[in-house]
N, C-alpha and C positions, 0 to 999 in steps of 0.2 A: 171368723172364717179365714180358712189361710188364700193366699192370693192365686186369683187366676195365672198361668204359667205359657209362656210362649215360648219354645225350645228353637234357637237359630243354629242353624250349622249345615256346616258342609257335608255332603253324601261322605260317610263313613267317619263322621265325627264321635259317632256316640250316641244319639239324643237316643235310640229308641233302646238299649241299653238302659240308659238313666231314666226316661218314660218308665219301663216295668217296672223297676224298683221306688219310685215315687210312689207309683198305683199299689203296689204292694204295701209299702209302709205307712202312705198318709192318704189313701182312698183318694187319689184321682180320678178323673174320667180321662180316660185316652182319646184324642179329639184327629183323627186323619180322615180329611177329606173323601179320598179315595174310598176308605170304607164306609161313608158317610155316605155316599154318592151310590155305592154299592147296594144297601142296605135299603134305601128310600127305594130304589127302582124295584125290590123286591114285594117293598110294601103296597106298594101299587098306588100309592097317591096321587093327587094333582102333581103335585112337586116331583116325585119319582116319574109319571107321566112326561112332566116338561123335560126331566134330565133325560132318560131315555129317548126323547128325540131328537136332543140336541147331540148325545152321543153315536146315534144312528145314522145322523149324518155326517158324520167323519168332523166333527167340529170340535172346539172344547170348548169346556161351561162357562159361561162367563162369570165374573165377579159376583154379581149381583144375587144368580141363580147359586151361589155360594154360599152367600150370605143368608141369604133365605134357607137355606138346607140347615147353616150352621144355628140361625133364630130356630128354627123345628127341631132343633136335637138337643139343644143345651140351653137348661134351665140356671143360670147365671146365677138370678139372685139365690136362691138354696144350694148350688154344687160349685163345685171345684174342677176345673178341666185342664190337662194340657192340652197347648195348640202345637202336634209337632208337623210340621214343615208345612205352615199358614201361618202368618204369610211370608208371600214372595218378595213382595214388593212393597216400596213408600205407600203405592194408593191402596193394597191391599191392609197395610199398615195403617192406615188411617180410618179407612172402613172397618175394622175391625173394633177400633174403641168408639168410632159413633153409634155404628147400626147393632153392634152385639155387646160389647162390655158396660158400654154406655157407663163408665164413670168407675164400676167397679173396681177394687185395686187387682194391679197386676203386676207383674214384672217378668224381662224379656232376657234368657239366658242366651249366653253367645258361646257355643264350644269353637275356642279360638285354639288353633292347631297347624302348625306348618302344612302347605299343602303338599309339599312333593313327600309328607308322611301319610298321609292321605291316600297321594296317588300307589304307591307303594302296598298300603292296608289292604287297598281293594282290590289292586290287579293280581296280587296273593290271594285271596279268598275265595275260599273253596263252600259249596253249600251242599247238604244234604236234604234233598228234596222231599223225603216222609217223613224224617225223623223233625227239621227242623233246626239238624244243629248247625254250626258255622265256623270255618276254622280257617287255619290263616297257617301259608306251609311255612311262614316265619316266626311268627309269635304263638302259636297254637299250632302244628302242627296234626295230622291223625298218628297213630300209634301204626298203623298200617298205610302204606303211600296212596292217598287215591279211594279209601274205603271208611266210611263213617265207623267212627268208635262202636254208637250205640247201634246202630241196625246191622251196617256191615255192608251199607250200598253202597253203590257209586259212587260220590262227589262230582259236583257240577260245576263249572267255572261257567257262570253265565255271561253272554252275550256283552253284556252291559256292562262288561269290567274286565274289557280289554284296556290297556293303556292308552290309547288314542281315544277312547269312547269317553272314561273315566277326566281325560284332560279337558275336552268338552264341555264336560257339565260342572269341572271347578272353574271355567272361566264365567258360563255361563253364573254360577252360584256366585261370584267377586262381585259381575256388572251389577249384579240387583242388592246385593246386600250391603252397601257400605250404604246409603241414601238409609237404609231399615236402623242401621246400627246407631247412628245421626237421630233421628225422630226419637227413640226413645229411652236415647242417652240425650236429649233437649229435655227428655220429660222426666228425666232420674230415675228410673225404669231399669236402664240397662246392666247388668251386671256379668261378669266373662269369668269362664273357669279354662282352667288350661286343661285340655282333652287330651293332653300326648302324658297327663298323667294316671293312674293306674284308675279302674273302674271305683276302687275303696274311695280312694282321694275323692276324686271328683261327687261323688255321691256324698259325701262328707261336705262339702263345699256347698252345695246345694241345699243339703239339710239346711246349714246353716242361714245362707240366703233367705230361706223361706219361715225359719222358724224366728227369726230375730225381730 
């Protein structure tokens, strides 16, 4: 069985990009929290129960109650999963090979990429909110200024990706990820692809990773 997969990187690195085309080509499971979290509250479980009231009261889920969601949704020993953006952190990081991988092999990619390219990608990034698609008024721009190719709407420059928001969250992403990169480059785990290269490349680099 090919190894569990942990995707690191910074907001607009790539992972979710490299995430489809994994799942596409080698039957991943896509592993995000967030719709993790989503999806239990709908089912109505004990565990969707607890998160919903942790959520309702303006709180966030702790660790543990993570952990638990991620044992409830992924069957380890029989599947293959990526982890994209879990974890955060060293203790997250640790918790995650005792409570859930428990031994299984895995390995932890790092999309290592200049940040001020970063900051740049995203404060250009324009979205299409029906269609889905995503374009960048530098490196993709639309064919039309302001108007999705395929639908023909709008484009959105969300909130979240002005430059001062966007520099926030790469510092934020620095203070917790060099202690992650550490752990499981101790454990030979870690392996980096250069993400400022073309989507083909990087996908190619990774194949190889996994397949070797």
């Amino acid at each position: 069985m090919r190894p569990q997969l942990i995707l690191i990187g910074a907001p607009g690195s790539g992972k979710g990009t490299q995430a489809k085309k994994l799942i596409s080509e080698f039957g991943y499971n896509h592993v995000s929290t967030g719709d993790l979290l989503r999806a239990e509250i709908q089912k109505g479980s004990d565990l969707g129960e607890r998160v919903k009231s942790i959520l309702d009261a303006g709180n966030l889920v702790d660790d543990q109650t993570v952990l638990d969601l991620l044992n409830a949704n992924c069957d380890i020993a029989n599947s293959t999963y990526i982890f994209d953006g879990y974890p955060r952190n060293l203790e997250q990081s640790r918790a995650l090979d005792s409570e859930v991988l428990k031994g299984a092999s895995s390995k932890a990619i790092y999309f290592d990429v200049d940040l001020e390219i970063l900051v740049e990608r995203i404060v250009n990034r324009r979205v299409a909110m029906k269609s889905g698609e995503i374009y960048n008024l530098i490196t993709r721009p639309p064919k039309t200024p302001g108007k999705c190719d395929v639908s023909g709407e709008d484009l959105v420059h969300r909130k979240d990706d002005t430059e001062e928001t966007v520099r926030n969250r790469m510092n934020v992403f620095i203070e917790n990820v060099e202690p992650v990169l550490a752990y499981y480059e101790q454990s030979g785990r870690l392996y980096r692809v250069k993400a400022s290269e073309s989507s083909t490349e990087v996908f190619e680099k990774i194949k190889n990773l996994i397949t070797k």
